[in-house]
C-alpha positions as CSV (number, residue, x, y, z in Angstrom):
1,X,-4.6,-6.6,-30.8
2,X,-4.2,-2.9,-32.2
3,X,-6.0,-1.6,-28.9
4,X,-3.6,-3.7,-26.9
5,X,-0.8,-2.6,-28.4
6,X,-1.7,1.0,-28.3
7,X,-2.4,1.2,-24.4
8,X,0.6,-0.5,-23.7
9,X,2.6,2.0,-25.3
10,X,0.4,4.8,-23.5
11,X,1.3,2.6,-20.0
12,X,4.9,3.4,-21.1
13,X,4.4,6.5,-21.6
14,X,2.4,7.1,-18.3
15,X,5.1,5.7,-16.4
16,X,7.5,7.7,-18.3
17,X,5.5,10.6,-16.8
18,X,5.6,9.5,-13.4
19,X,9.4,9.1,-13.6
20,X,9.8,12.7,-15.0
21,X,8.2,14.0,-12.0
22,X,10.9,13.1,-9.5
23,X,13.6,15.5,-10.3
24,X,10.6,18.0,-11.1
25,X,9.1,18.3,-7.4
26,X,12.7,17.8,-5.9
27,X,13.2,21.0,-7.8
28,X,10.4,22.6,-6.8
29,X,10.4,22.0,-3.1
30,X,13.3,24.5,-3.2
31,X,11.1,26.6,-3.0
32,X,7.7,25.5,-1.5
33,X,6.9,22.9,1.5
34,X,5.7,19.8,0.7
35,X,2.1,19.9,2.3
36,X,1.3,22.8,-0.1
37,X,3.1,21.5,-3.2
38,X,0.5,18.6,-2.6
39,X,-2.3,20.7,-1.2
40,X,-2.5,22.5,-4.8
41,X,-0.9,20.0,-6.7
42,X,-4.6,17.7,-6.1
43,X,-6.7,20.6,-6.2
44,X,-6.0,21.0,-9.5
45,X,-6.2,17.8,-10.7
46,X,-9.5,17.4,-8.5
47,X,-11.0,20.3,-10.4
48,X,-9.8,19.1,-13.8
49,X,-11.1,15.7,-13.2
50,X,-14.1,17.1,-11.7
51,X,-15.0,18.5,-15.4
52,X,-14.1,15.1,-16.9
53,X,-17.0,13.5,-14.6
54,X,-19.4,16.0,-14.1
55,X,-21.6,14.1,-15.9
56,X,-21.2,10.7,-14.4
57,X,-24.1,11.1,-12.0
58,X,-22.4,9.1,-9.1
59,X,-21.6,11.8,-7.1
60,X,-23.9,11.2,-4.2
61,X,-23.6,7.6,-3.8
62,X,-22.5,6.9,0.0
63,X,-20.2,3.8,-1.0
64,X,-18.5,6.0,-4.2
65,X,-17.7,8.8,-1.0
66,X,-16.6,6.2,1.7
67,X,-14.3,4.3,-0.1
68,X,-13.0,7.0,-2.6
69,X,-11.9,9.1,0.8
70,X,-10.8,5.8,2.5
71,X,-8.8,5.2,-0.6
72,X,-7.7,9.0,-0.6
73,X,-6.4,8.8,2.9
74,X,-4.1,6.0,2.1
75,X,-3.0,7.9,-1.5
76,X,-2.7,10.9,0.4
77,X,0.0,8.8,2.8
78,X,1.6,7.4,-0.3
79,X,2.3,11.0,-1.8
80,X,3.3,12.8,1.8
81,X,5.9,10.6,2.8
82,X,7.6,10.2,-1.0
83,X,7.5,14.4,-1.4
84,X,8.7,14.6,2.4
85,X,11.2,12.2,1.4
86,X,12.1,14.0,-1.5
87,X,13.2,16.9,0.6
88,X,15.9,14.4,2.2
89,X,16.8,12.2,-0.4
90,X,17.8,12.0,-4.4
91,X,15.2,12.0,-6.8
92,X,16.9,9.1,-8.5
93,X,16.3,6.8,-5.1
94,X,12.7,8.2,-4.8
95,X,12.0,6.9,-7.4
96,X,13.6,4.0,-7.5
97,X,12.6,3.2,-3.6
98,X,8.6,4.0,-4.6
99,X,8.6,0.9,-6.9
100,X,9.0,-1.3,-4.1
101,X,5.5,-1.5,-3.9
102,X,6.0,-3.5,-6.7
103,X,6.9,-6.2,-4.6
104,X,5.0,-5.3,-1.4
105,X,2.3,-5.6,-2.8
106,X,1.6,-9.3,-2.8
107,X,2.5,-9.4,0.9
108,X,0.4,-6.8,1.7
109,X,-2.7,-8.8,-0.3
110,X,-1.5,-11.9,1.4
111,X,-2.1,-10.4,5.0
112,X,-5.3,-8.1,4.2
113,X,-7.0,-10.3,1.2
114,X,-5.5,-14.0,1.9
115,X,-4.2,-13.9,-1.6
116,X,-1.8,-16.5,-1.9
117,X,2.2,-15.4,-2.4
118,X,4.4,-17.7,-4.4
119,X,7.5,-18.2,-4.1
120,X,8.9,-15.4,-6.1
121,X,7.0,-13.3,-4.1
122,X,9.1,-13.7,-1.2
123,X,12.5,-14.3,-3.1
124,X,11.9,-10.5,-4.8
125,X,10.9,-9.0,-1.5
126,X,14.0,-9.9,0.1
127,X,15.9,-9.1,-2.8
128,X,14.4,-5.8,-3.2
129,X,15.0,-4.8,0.8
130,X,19.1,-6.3,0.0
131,X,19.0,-3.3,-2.9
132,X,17.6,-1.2,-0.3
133,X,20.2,-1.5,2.3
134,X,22.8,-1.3,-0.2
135,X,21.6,2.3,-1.3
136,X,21.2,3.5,2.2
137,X,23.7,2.5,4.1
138,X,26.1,3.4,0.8
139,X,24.7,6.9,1.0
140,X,27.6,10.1,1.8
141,X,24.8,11.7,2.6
142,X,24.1,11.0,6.4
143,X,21.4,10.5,8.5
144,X,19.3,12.5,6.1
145,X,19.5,10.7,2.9
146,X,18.6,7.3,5.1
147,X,15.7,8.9,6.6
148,X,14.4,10.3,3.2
149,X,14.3,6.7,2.2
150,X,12.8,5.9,5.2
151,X,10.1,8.0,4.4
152,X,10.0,6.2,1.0
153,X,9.8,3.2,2.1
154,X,7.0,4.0,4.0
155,X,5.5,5.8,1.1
156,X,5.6,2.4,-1.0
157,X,4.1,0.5,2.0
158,X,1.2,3.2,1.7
159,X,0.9,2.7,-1.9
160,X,0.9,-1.0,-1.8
161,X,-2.0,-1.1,0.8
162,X,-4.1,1.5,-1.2
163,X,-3.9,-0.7,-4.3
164,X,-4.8,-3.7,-2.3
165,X,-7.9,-1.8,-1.1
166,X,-8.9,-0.5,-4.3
167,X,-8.5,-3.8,-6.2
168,X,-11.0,-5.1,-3.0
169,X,-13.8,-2.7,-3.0
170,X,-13.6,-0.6,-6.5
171,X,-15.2,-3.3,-8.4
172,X,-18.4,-2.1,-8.5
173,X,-18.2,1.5,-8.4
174,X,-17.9,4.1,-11.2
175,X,-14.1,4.3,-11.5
176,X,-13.9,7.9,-12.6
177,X,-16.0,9.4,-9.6
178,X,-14.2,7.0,-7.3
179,X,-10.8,8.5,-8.6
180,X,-12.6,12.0,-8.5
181,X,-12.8,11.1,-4.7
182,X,-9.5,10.0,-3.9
183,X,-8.4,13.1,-5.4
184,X,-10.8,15.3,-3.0
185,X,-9.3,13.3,-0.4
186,X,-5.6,14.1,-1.1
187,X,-6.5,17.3,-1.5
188,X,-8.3,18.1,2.1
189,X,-5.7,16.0,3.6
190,X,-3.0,17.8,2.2
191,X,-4.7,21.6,3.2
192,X,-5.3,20.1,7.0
193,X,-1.4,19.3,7.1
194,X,-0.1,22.6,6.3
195,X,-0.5,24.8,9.3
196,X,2.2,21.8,11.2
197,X,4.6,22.1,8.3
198,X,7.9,23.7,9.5
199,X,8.7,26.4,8.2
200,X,5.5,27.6,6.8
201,X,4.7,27.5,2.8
202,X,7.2,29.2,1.1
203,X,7.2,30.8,-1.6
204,X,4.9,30.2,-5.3
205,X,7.2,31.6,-8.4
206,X,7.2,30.3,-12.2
207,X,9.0,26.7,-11.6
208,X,6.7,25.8,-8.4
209,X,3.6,26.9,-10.7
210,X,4.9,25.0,-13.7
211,X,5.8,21.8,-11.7
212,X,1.8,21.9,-10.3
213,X,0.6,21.8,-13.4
214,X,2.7,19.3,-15.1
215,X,2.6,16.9,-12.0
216,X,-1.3,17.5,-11.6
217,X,-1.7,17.0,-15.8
218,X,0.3,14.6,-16.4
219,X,1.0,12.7,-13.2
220,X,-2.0,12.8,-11.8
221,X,-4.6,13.4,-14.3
222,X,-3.4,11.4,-17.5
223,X,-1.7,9.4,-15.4
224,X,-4.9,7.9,-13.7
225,X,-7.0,8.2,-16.9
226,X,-4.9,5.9,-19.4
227,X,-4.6,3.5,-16.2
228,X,-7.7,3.4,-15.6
229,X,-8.8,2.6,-19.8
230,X,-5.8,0.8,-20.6
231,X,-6.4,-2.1,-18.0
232,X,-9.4,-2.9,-20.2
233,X,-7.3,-3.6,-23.0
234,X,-3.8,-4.7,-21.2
235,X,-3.5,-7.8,-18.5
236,X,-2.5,-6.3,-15.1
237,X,0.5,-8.8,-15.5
238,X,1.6,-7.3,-18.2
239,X,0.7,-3.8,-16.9
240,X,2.6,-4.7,-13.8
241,X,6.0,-5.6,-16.0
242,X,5.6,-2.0,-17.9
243,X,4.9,-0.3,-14.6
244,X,8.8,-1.4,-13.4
245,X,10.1,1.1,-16.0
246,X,8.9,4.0,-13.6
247,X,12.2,3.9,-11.2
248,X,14.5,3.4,-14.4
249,X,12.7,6.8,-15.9
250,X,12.8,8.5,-12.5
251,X,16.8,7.4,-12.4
252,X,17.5,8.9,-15.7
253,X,15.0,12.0,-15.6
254,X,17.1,12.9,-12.1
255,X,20.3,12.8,-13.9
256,X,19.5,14.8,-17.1
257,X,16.8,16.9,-15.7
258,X,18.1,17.2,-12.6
259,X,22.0,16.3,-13.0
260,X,22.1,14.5,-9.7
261,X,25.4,12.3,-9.8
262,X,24.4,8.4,-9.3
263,X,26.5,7.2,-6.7
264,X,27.4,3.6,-7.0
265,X,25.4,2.2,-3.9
266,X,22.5,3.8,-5.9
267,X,23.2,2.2,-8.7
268,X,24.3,-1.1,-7.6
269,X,21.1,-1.2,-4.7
270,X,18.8,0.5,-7.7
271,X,19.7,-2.3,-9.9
272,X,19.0,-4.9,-7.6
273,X,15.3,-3.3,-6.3
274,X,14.7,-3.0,-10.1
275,X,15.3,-6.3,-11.0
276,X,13.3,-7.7,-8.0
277,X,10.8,-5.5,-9.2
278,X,11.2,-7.4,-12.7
279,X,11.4,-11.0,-11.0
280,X,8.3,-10.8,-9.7
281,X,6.0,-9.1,-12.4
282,X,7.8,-11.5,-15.1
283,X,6.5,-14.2,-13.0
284,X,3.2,-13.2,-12.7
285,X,3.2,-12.5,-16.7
286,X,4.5,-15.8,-17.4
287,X,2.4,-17.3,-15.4
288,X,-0.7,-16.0,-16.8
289,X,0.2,-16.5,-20.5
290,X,0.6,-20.5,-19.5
291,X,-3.1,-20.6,-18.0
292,X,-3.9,-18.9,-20.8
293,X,-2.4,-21.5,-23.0
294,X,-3.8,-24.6,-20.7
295,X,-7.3,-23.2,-21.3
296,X,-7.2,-22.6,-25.0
């Protein structure tokens, strides 16, 4: 019960880490184009995580390679079109936009898995797509805000198919060097899209270098690690319910970090993603505690 505890406060913490980053690379992007932001953003946390699992002795397995870069691919997706995004939207929506995968996801394992989708499901999906159109079509911001959450969206599409994948064919492979692979993936992906990013690089100063690091550490690094170990000890229901506090950290962290002004169509059409976000992971939760209770 200790253990349990424990990694469900360092799942809090991990999505508090991921919510931090959103005003952090909006920052940085200032100054730097997306593709390379990412490009160095993985290598580091390839080569750091490279160290972690240098011993792991997987390395040349053909299925670890395969799937780790077929994973990667759709990561790599996931990550391009949210820091894209970023250039064109808030950090606040980012973030609050990316957790719609929260509630893609079931459709998405429904359609590629035949996972059944309950009701809920459904109700939060088209709840969190209402939030959705209230924060876009709310936006002062133009054509540009709507497509940076265009490009979200797509993002949390991209998200919720790579999880659906990974909770397919990861099973039996070594998690670490599968992870180590995804994050080769991302990396090479990243490096092939740079010579068709407009504008060109830009330009690497103290912030960009700091925001790498952090984002690669922390966001990428711990971030994976403690998931990874903690869903040993934590039920993915309940993981799922402490993974909606990501877009409430990436809404706060934009406004003290970044002191982005919440407009209210963000924060009325935030509100109402979040809490479809909740619906659905609640219900999952719940349902799993009363199995839990039938079998005992």
């Amino acid at each position: 019960m200790e253990k349990k505890l424990f990694y469900m406060l360092m799942l809090l913490l991990v999505t508090f880490f991921w919510g931090v980053t959103f005003p952090i690379i909006k920052t940085a992007l200032q100054y730097v184009s997306a593709d390379a932001f990412l490009a160095f953003r993985f290598l580091i946390a390839t080569a750091l995580m490279g160290i972690l699992v240098r011993k792991g002795g997987d390395f040349r397995k053909r299925r670890n390679i395969l799937t780790g870069f077929i994973a990667g691919f759709l990561l790599f997706l996931g990550y391009y079109f949210q820091t894209v995004g970023l250039d064109y939207t808030s950090a606040a929506a980012s973030g609050i936009i990316t957790g719609i995968y929260v509630v893609i996801l079931p459709l998405i394992s429904f359609m590629f898995l035949h996972n059944k989708v309950s009701h809920m499901d459904v109700y939060a999906s088209v709840i969190a797509f209402a939030g959705l159109i209230i924060m876009s079509a709310g936006s002062s911001a133009g054509f540009g805000s709507r497509l940076g959450d265009l490009l979200t969206l797509m993002c949390g599409v991209a998200y919720a198919v790579q999880i659906a994948y990974v909770s397919r064919y990861s099973g039996s492979l070594n998690s670490y060097t599968f992870t180590f692979y995804q994050l080769l993936a991302v990396t090479i992906f990243s490096f092939a899209a740079i010579p068709i990013s407009p504008g060109g690089i830009g330009t690497f100063n103290g912030y960009v270098i700091f925001a790498l690091v952090f984002t690669a550490i922390f966001g990428s690094i711990f971030g994976y690690y403690v998931s990874t170990i903690a869903l040993i000890y934590v039920d993915p229901a309940a993981a799922g319910v402490i993974y909606v506090g990501e877009p409430v950290f990436a809404a706060l962290a934009s406004v003290i970090i970044a002191h982005e002004a919440l407009g209210i169509s963000v924060i009325i059409g935030g509100t109402v993603m979040v809490a479809a976000m909740l619906m659905t992971s609640l219900d999952k939760y719940l349902k799993m505690k009363r199995t839990q209770a039938a079998q005992s």
